[in-house]
N, C-alpha and C positions, 0 to 999 in steps of 0.2 A: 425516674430517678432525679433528673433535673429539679421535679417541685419538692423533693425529698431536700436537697443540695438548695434549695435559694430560702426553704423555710431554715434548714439548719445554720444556714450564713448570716439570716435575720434574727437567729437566738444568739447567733456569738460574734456580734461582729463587733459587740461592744468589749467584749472581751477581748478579744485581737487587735482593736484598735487602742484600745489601753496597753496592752503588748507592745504595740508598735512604737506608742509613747517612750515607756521606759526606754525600749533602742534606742529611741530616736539620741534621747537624753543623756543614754550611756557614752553613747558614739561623742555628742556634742562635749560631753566634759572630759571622755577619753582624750580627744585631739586635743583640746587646750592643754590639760594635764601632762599629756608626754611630751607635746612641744616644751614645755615648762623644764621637765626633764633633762630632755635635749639639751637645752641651750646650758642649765646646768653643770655636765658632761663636759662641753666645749669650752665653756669658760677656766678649765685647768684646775679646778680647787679638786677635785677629785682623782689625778692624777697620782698622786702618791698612794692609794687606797690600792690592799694587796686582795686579792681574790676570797679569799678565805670566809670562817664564816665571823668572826671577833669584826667587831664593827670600828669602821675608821675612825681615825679622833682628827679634829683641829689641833693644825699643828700650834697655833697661838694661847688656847684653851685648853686641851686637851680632852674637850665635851663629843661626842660621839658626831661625826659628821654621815647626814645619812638622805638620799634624796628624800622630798614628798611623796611616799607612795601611798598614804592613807585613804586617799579617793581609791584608787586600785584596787587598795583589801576591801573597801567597803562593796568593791561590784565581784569583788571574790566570797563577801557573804552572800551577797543577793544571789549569786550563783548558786552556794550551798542549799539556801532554803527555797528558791526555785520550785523544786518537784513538792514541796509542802504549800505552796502560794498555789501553783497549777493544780493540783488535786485538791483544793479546798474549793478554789472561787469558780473553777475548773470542768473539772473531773465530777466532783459530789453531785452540782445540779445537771448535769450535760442531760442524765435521761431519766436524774429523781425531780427533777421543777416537774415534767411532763407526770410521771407517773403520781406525784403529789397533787395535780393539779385536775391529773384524769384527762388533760388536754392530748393525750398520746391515741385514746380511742378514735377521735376525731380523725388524725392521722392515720391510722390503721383501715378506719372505715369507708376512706374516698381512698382507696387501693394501694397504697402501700403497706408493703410487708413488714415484719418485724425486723429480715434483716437489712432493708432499707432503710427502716426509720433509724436504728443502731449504724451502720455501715456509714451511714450520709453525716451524719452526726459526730463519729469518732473518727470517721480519716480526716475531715477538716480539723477536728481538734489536733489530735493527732500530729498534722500537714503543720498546724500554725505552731503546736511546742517544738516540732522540730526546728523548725527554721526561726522561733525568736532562742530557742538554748543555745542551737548552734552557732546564731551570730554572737550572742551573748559569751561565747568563751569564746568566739572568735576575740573580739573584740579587748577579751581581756589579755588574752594568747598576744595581740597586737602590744599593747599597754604597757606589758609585761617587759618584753623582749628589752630595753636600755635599762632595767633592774635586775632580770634575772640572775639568780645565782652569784650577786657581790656582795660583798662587805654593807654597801651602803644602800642595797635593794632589798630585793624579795629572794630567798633562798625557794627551789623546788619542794622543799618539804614542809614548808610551814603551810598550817592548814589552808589559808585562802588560796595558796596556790595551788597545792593538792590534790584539794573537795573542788576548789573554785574555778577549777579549765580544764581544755583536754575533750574527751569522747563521753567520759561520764556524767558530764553534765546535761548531755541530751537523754543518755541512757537512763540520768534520775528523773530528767522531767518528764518522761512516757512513763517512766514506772508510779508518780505522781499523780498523773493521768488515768491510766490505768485502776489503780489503786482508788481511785474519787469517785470513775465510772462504776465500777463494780458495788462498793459501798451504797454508791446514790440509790443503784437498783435493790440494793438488798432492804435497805432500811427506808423506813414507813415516811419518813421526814427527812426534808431537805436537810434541815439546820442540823438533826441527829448524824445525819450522812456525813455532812460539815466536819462535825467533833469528831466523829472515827475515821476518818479521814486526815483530820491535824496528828492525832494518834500516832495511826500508823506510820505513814509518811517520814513524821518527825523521830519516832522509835528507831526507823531504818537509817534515817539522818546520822544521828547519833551513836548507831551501833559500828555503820561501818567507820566512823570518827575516830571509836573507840580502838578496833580494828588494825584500826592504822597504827596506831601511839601503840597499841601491842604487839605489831607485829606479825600479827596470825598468819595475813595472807601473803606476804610478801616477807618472810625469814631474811635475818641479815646478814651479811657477808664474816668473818673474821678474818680480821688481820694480821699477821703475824709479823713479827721486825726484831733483829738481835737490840738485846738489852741494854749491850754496850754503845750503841748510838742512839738519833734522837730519832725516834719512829715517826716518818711521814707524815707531812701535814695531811690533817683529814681534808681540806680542800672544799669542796662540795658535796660532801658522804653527808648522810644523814646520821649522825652517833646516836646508840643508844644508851650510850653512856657508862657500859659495862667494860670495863679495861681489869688485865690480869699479866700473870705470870705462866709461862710453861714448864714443866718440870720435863727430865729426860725419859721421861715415860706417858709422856703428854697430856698430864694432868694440868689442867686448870686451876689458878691459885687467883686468891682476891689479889689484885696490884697492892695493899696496904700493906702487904707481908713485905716487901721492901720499896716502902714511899720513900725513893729517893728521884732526886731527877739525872739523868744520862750524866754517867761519868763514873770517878773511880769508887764512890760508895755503894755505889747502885751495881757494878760490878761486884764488887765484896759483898754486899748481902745476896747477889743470887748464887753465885759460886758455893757461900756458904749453906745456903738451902735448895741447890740445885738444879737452879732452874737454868733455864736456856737461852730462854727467849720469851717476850712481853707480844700480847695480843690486846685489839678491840675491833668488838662489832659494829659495823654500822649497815646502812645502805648507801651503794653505789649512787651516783647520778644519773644512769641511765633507769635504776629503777623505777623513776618516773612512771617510767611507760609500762614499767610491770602492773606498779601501785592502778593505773589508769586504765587498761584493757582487764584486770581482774574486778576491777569496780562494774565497769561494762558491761562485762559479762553476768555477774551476779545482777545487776537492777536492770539491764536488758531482759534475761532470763525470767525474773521475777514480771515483766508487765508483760510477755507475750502471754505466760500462764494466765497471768491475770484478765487480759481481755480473750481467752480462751474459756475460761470460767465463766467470765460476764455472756458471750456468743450461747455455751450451753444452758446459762442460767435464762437468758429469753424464752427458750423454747417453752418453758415450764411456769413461768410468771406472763404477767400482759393478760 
């Protein structure tokens, strides 16, 4: 197993080492970037800015006052497409170069097995996405923490933060992983592995994206609050934007049946159509962690099958 493990660390070490790079580089503009932050913060200009999600204004201007976070979101996309970068450059050739190239015989034929040459092969890969993803939303998890959730930062719901840290970003990039391996063995060509590989990956990207902004898997809360005052600030809920009316039989009514704002008209038009009480949906703050462990779960789930498939499909290829 050993010559199994120093040949497989000699096919990818260029690959991990390029890995290593980006960290390296994440880390290095991370520090700078948040100290930058920081000092922002302490210099007082942000002090009047209320929690909420409306973005603070200069008080001289009145132009949106808001830290630098643009480096932040930009390693909160690199996170997002992670498992599509790792199952391309990855996953596709990890054991299609060998099989495209016929050089896997060789290997097979000075006495390792197939599931050595497979095993030796994917737990390093494996070993190496885990621990650069993980740093990788470490890092941003770090970055984050003096913008999260203000006026002039990064709110939890917006997509870089989302897609971009937390547990699922290790869970996409083994499902990336997974998803490359599999392919590379299926298909007759590296470069064909390649494309169906960007495919899938990105399909998954994008659905669970989609997912989100719908809603599917993490249903939102409704609020309810009398109509005669002003209903709580939303704060750091995630709105979806759907605000209403109750009636005394607790029907839902669009809120434009009486667009008024809190006070004595908005009283007199519900009194006169009956209603009770004004509602909206959103998601809590803590759903974060719903949004993030149901992500988990599904592209966790998705790359064990997968390198389960790939394990049965050796038997029967090679």
């Amino acid at each position: 197993m050993k010559g199994s493990l120093w040949l497989a660390w000699r096919q990818q070490r260029v690959s991990a080492g390029i890995g290593a790079l980006v960290l390296v580089l994440a880390v290095v503009i991370a520090a700078y970037s948040r100290s930058g932050m920081q000092d922002a913060l302490h210099s007082g200009l942000f002090d009047h800015c209320a929690p909420g999600p409306l973005h603070c204004s200069r008080s001289a201007t009145g132009m949106p006052l808001t830290l630098d976070i643009e480096p932040l979101q930009y390693l909160g996309a690199l996170n997002i497409v992670l498992p599509v970068i790792i199952g391309v450059f990855w996953g596709a050739p990890l054991l299609g170069r060998d099989r495209e190239l016929g050089t896997h015989r060789l290997v097979l034929v000075q006495g390792a097995s197939r599931g050595q040459w497979f095993a030796s092969r994917f737990a390093l890969a494996a070993a190496t996405t885990i621990a650069l993803s993980g740093l990788l939303a470490g890092v941003f998890a770090w970055w984050w923490q003096p913008a999260a959730d203000r006026s002039y930062g990064l709110f939890w719901y917006e997509t870089t933060a989302l897609s971009g840290s937390g547990p699922r970003v290790v869970a996409a990039a083994l499902f990336g992983l997974a998803a490359g391996t599999l392919l590379g063995l299926l298909a007759r060509r590296v470069l064909a592995a390649m494309g169906l590989t960007l495919l899938a990956t990105g399909a998954m990207s994008l659905l669970l994206l989609w997912m989100h902004w719908a809603r599917l898997l993490v249903p939102p809360h409704t609020y309810v609050s009398a109509g005669i005052a002003p209903k709580p600030l939303m704060g750091e809920k995630w709105s979806t934007g759907t605000y209403g009316l109750i009636t005394g039989s607790g029907r839902h009514d669009d809120v434009m049946n009486c667009a008024f704002p809190s006070g004595a008209q908005l009283k007199e038009c519900m009194t006169a159509h009956g209603y009770v009480a004004r509602f909206y949906k959103a998601n809590p703050a803590g759903d974060y962690w719903t949004f993030q462990w149901t992500d988990t779960a599904i592209l966790g789930g998705l790359a064990v099958v997968l390198t389960v498939a790939t394990v049965l499909l050796l038997r029967r290829r090679l």
